[in-house]
C-alpha positions in Angstrom: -63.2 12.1 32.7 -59.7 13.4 32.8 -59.1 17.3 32.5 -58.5 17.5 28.5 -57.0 20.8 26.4 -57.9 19.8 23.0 -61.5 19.5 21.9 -63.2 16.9 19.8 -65.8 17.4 17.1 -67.8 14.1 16.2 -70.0 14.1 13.0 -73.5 13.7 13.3 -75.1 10.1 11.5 -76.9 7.2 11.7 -74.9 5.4 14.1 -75.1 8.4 16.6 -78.5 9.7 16.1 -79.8 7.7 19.2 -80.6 9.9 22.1 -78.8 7.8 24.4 -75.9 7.3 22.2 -75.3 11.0 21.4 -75.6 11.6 25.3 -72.9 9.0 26.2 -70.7 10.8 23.3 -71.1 14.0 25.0 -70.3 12.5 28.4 -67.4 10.6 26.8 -65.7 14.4 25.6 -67.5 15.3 22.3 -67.0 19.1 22.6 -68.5 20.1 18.7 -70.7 18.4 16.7 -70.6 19.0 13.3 -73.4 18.5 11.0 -72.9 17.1 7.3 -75.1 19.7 5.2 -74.0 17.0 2.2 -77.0 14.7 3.4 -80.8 15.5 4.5 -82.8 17.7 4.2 -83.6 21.1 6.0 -85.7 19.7 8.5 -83.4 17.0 9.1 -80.7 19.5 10.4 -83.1 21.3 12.7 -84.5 18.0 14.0 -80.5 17.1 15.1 -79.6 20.4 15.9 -82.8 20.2 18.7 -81.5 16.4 19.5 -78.0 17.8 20.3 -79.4 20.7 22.4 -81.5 17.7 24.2 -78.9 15.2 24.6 -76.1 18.2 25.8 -78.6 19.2 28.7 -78.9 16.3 30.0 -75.2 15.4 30.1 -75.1 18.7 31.9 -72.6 20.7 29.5 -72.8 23.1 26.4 -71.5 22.0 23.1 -70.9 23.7 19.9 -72.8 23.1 16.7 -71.0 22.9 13.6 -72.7 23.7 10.1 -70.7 22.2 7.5 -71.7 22.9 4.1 -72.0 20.9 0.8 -69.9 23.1 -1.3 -69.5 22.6 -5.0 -70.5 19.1 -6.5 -67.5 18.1 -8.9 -68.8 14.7 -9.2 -69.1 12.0 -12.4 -73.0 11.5 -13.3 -74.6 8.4 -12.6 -73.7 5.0 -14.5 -76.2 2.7 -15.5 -74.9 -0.4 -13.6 -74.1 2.0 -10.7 -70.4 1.4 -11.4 -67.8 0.3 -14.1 -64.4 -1.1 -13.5 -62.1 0.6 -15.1 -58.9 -0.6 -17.4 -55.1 1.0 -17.1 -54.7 2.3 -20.6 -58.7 2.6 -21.7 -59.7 5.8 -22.9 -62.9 7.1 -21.1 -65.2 10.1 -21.9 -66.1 12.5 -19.1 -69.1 14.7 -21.2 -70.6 17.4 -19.5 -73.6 17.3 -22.0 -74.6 13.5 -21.3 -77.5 12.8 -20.3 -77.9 9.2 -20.4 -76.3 6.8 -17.8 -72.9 6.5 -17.8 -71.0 3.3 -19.2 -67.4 1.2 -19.6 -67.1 4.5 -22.0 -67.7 7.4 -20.4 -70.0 9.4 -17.7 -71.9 12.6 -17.8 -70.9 15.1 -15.7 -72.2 16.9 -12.2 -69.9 19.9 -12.5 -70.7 20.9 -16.1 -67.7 23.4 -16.6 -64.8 20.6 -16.5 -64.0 21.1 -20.3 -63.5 25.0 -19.6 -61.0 24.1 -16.5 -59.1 21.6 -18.3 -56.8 20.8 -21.1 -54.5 18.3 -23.1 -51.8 16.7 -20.3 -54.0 17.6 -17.4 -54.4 14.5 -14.7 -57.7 14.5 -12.6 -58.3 12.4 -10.2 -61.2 10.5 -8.9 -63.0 8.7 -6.0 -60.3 10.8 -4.0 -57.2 9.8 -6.2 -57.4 6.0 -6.4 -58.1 6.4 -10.2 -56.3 8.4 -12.3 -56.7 10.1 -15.4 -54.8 11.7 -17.9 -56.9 14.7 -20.6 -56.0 13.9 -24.1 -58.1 16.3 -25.5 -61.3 18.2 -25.2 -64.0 18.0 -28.2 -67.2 20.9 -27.4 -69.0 19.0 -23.8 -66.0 16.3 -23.8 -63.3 15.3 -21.7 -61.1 12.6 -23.6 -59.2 11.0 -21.3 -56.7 7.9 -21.2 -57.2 5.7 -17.9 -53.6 5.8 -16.3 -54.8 4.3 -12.7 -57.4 2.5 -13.2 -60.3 0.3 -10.4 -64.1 0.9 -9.8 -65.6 3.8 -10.4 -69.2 4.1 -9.1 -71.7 7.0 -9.1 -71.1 10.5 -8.2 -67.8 10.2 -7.3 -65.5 13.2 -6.7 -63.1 14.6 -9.4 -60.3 16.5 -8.3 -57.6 17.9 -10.8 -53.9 17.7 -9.6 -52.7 21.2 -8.6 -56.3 22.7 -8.4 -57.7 25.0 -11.0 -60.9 24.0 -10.8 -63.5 27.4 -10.9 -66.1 25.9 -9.4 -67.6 28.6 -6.8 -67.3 28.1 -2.8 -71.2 29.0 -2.2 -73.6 27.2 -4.4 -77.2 28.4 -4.4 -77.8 24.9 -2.1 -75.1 26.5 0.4 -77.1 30.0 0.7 -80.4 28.1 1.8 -78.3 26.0 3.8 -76.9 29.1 6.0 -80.4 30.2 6.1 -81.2 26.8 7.7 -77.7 27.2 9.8 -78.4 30.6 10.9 -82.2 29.5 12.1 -80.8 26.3 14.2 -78.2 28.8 15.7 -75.4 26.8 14.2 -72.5 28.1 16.8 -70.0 27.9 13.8 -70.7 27.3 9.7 -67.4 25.6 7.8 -67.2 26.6 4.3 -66.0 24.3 1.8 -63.6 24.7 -0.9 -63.0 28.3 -0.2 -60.0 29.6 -2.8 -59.6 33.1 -1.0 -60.8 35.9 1.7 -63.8 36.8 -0.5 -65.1 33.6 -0.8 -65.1 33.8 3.4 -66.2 37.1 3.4 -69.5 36.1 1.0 -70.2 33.4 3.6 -69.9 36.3 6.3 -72.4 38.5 4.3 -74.3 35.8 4.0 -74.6 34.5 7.4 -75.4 38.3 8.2 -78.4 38.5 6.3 -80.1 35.6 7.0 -79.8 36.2 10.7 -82.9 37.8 12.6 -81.8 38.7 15.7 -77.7 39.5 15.3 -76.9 35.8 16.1 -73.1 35.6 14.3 -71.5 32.3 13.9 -68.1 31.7 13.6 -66.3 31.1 10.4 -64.8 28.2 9.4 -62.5 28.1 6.6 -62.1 24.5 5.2 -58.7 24.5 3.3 -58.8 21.8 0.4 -57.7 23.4 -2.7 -54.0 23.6 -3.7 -55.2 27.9 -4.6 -56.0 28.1 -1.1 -52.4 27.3 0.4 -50.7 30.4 -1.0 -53.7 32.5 0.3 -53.6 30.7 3.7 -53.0 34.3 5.7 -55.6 36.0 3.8 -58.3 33.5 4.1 -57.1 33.3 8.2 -57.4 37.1 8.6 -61.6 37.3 7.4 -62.2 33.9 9.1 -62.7 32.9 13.1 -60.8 29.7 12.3 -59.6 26.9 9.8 -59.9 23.1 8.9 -57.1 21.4 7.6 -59.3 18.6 5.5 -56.9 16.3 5.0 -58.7 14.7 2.2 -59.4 16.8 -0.5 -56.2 18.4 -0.5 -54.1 15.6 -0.5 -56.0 15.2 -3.7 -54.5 18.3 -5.0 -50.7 18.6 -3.5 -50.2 15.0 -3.4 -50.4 13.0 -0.2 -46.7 13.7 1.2 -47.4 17.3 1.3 -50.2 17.4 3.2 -48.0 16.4 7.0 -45.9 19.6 6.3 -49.2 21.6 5.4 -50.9 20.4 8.3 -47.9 21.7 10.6 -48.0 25.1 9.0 -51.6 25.4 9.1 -52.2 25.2 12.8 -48.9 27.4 13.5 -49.8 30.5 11.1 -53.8 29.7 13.1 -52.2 30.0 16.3 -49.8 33.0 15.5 -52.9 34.7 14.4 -55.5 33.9 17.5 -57.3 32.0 14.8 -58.7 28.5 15.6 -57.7 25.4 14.0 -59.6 22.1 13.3 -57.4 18.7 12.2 -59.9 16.6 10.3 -60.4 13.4 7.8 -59.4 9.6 8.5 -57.9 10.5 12.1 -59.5 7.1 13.1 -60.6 5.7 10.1 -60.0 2.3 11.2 -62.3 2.2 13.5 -65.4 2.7 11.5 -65.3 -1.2 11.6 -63.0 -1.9 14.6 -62.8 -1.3 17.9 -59.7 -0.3 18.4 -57.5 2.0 16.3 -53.7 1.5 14.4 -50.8 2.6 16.0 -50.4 4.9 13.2 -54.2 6.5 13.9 -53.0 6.9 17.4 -49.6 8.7 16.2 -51.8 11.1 14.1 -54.0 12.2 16.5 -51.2 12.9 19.1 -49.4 14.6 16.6 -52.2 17.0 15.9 -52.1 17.8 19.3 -48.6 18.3 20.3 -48.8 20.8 17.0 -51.4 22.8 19.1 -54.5 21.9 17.2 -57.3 23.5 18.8 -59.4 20.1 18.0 -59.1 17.3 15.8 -62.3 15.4 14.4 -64.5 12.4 13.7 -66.1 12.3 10.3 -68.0 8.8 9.2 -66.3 7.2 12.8 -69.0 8.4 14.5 -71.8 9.2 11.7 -71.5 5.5 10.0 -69.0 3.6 12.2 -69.8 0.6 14.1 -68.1 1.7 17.4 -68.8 5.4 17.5 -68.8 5.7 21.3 -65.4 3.6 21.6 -64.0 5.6 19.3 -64.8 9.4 21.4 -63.3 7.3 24.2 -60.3 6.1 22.6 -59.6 10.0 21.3 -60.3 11.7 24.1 -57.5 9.6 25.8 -54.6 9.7 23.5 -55.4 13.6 23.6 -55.1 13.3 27.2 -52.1 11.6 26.9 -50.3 13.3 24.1 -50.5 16.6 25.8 -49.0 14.8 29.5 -45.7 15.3 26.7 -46.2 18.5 25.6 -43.6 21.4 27.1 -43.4 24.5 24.6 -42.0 27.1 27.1 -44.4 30.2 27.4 -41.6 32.5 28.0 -40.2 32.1 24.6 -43.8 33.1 23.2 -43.3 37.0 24.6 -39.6 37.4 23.7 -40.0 40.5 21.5 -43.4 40.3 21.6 -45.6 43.4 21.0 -49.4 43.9 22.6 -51.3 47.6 21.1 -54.7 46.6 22.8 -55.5 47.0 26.4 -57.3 44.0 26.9 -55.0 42.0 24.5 -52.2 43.1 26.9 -54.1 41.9 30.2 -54.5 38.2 28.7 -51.1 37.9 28.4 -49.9 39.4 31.6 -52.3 37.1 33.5 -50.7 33.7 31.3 -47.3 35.2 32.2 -48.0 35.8 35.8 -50.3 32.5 36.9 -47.1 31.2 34.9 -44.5 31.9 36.8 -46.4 31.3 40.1 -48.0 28.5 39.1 -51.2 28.9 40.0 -54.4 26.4 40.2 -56.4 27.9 37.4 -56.9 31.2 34.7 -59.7 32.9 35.0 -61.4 35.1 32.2 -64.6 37.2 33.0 -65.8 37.6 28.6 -68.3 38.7 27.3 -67.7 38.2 23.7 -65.1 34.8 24.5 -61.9 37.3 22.8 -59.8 37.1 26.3 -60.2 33.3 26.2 -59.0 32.8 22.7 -56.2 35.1 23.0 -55.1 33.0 26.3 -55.9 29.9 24.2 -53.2 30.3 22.0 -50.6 29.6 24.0 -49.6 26.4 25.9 -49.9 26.7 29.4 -49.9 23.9 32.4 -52.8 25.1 33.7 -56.6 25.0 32.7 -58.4 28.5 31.1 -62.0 28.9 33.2 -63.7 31.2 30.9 -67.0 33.1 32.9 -69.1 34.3 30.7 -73.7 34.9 31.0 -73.9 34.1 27.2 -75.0 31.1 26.6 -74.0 31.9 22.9 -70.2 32.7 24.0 -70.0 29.6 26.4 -70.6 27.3 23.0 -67.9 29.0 20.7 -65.9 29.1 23.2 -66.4 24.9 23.1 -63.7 24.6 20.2 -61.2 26.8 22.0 -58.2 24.4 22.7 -57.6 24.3 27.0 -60.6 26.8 27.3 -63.1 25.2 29.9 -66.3 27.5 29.4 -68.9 28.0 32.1 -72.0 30.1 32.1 -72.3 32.7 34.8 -74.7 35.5 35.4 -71.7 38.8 36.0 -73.5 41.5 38.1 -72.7 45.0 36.9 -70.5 45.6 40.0 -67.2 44.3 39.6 -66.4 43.5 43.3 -69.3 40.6 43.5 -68.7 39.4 40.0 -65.3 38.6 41.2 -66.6 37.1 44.4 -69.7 35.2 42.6 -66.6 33.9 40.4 -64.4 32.4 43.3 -67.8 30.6 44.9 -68.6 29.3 41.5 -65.0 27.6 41.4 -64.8 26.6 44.8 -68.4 25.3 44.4 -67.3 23.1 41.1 -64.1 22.1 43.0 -61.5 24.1 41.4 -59.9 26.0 43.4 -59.9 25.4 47.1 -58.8 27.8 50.3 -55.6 28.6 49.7 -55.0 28.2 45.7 -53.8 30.9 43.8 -55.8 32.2 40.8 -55.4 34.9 38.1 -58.7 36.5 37.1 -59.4 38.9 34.2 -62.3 41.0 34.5 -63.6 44.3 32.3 -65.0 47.2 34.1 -67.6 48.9 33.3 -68.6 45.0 33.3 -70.3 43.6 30.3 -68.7 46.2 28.1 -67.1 43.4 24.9 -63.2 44.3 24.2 -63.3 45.8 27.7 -61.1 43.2 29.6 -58.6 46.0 31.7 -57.9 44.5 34.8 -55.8 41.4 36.5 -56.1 40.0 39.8 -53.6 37.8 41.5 -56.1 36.2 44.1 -56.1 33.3 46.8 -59.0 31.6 47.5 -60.8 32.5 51.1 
């Protein structure tokens, strides 16, 4: 498998749910694998968190788990036929206080607080915009509404309303048992949907903290897919370890043309503050039912990455599609070949720049020295994975070796874009922690006598934030 800088996360599902499948994914370049908290049950999650821990062991390499919760359902009721086809020009009832299945006239209602969040001249959207709606008025429970796009409209489809407003809460009360499930798998990071600002981040922080029983953190993931949570971008950045742009949703909500312009902002402002930064939803769409992707799939996925995506993702592809192995494959090499293109200079990155932290300071001066002499490989010594992701968020032409003896670091550190985590035991003496470091590369073949390396070690060793010296070596 070709060396690779940006990471993949493939969805959990039926189609990969096969012990042998799931392996071959791994060993094709699944770095993360998320798992859709919207379906099954607890046990369910802890049965595939155990089935990825299985299947990553015997492929021989760590990956991440991914928690993704639910979030808020704003979804139409049920209808009694399972689905109506709806007319342009029809008026249709959305009524939070139906009970009854839903008809060619109206629906009941999931979210029950659509008539507070909406009024006359509104447009919602549903079944992710392909029917479109206009308010008319709203009568007590009811939503009157004039059908302006009209098509099928089945059961418990999504509602969005253009230009968010929506108040539905981030954390629902099935997202707090869910982080308690998270948090007792180990979930290595837990993406929280429909977050509108840093509180709702900082809840699902709190959260996470409590239900943990022995100090076990997961990263925070930030899904941003309201149009409140693009003005509060650096905000919700700051309290998180990283973001997802999820493409669908919000697309929904700004309108499709604004979303390639988002996306592009996204991951810069993630970079600029050593966040992480996850490009997700219909990246191969097309081949949930073929085995090869469009030209325009393969466009998007390279554009991700010459933005500096730390990954980019698989949703139904590999949890429903019919080739979910051929499609890891098929990523994982137009990654490979979309970064063979990609030549930010480094130099430009420290013109002006500032560094107030010690350790902060050493990352940099080993990107800027292994740089300029272009050596075979950067090598971090962490603890807590910080030195890494600070490296990380810069483009360099050489691979990042992070060392670390947590086997909890060595997955996080899975998502970090040109990071290549291994797990070593670091003695408390600095001198054979950098030796056992230089016969663990030249034992994995990467560096040989000769090669230059820059190393990053901490001293007193194991100390997290510690990172305070750099060593130009050359391998005996």
């Amino acid at each position: 498998m070709p060396s690779r800088a940006t990471k993949i996360v493939a969805t959990l599902g039926p189609a990969s749910s096969d012990p042998a499948m799931l392996e071959a994914m791994i060993r094709a370049g699944v770095n993360v694998v998320r798992l859709n908290f919207s379906h099954g049950k607890a046990q369910d999650h802890i049965d595939r968190a155990t089935l990825v821990r299985e299947a990553a062991q015997r492929a021989g390499r760590e990956v991440a788990i991914m928690a993704d919760l639910q979030g808020p359902k704003i979804r139409v009721g049920k209808f009694a036929d399972g689905k109506v086809m709806l007319e342009p020009g029809q008026p249709f009832v959305l009524d939070a206080s139906r009970t009854e299945p839903g008809d060619i006239h109206g629906v009941g209602l999931d979210y029950k607080e659509l008539p507070r969040d909406v009024k006359a001249g509104d447009t919602l959207l549903l079944n992710d915009g392909l029917i479109v709606m206009t308010v008319d008025k709203v009568v007590g429970a009811a939503v009157h509404t004039t059908v302006k796009l009209g098509g099928e409209l089945s059961n418990n489809k999504g509602i969005n309303k253009q230009g968010g407003g929506l108040t539905a809460p981030a954390l629902t009360a099935k997202d707090m048992d869910d982080i308690k499930t998270a948090m007792g798998l180990k979930a290595d990071y837990v993406a929280v949907s429909f977050p509108k600002n840093a509180t709702d981040m900082e809840l699902a922080r709190q959260l996470c903290n409590v239900a943990s029983s022995d100090g076990h953190k997961p990263g925070l993931i930030a899904k941003i897919e309201r149009a409140e949570a693009i003005p509060e971008l650096d905000n919700i950045l700051k309290v998180s370890d990283g973001i997802m742009v999820a493409r669908g949703d919000l697309a929904v909500e700004v309108g499709n043309a604004a979303v390639p312009g988002l996306q592009k902002h996204m991951i810069k402002r993630a970079r600029e503050l050593d966040k992480l930064v996850i490009t997700a939803t219909q990246m191969m769409e097309s081949m949930i039912v073929n085995p090869v992707p469009t030209r325009a799939e393969v466009s998007d996925v390279a554009n991700a990455v010459l933005d500096g995506t730390d990954a980019v993702m698989l949703s139904a592809e590999t949890a429903a599609g019919k080739y979910p192995l051929e499609t890891v494959q098929m990523m994982a090499a137009v990654c490979h070949e979309a970064e063979k293109t990609d030549h930010d200079p480094l130099d430009d990155d420290f013109v002006g720049a500032h560094f107030n932290r010690i350790d902060y300071a050493i990352a940099m001066g080993a990107l800027f020295t292994a740089h300029h002499l272009k050596a075979k490989a950067i090598v971090a010594l962490t603890d807590s994975g910080s030195t890494a992701l600070w490296m990380s968020r810069h483009s360099v032409r050489m691979p990042i070796y992070a060392l670390t003896p947590k086997v909890s670091t060595q997955r996080k550190m899975a998502l970090m874009r040109n990071v290549r985590p291994l797990l070593m035991d670091t003695s408390a003496d600095r001198d054979t922690a950098l030796a056992d470091a230089e016969a663990h590369l030249k034992k994995r073949g990467i560096v040989q006598t000769g090669d230059v390396y820059a190393i990053t070690v901490g001293e007193p060793m194991g100390t997290p934030g510690g990172t305070n010296t750099l060593k130009i070596c050359r391998a005996a």
